[in-house]
C-alpha positions as CSV (number, residue, x, y, z in Angstrom):
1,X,87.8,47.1,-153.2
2,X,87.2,50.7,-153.7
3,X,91.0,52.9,-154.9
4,X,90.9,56.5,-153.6
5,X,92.2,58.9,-155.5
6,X,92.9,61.3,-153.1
7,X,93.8,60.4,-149.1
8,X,93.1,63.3,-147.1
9,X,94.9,63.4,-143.2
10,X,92.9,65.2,-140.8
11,X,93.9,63.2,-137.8
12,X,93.8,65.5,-134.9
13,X,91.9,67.8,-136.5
14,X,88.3,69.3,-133.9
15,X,85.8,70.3,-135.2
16,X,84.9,71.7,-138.1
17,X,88.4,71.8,-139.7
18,X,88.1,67.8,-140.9
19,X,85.2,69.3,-142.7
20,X,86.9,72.2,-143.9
21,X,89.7,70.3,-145.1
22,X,88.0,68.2,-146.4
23,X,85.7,70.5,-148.8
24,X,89.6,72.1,-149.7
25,X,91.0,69.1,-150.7
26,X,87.9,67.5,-152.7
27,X,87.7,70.6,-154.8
28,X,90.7,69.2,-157.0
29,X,88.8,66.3,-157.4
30,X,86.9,65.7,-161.2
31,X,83.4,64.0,-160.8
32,X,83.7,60.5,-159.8
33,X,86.8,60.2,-158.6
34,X,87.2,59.1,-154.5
35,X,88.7,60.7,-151.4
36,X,89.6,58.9,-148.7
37,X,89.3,61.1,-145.3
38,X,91.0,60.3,-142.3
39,X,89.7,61.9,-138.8
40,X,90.3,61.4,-134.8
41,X,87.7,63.3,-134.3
42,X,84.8,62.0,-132.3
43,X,81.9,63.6,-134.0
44,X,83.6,63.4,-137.7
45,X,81.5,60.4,-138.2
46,X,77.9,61.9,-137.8
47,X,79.2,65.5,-138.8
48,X,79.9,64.2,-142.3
49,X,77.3,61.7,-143.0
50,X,75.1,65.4,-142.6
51,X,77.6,67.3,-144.6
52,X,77.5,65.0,-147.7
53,X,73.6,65.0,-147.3
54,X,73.7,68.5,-147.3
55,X,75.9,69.0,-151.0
56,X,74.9,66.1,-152.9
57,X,78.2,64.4,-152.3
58,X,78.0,60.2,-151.8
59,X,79.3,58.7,-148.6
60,X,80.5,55.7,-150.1
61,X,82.0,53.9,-146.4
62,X,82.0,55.4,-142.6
63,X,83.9,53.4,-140.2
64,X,85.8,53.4,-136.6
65,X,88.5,51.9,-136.1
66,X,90.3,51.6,-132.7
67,X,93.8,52.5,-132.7
């Protein structure tokens, strides 16, 4: 199992702020190390598998989870 080093809460977040706080809160993360975002939003899940494609970043896990 994976340890973040970082959880990031943008639950109730629309789009594009779980992206934008999401790119605020990784830059205090050194090389290598893990965040773990958080997101109720709908698209999140295809909005950030294109985001991390886009700036080199590594989409380590992508799930949904029913609440």
């Amino acid at each position: 199992m994976t340890r973040e080093n970082l959880v990031v809460d943008a639950k109730g977040l629309a789009c594009p702020m779980p992206i934008v706080k999401a790119k605020k809160e990784m830059d205090s993360l050194a090389p290598g190390q893990i965040m773990k975002l958080q997101t109720t939003d709908k698209g999140s899940m295809k909005d950030f598998q294109a985001w991390v494609n886009q700036t080199g970043h590594e989409l380590m896990e992508a799930r949904a989870i029913r609440v």
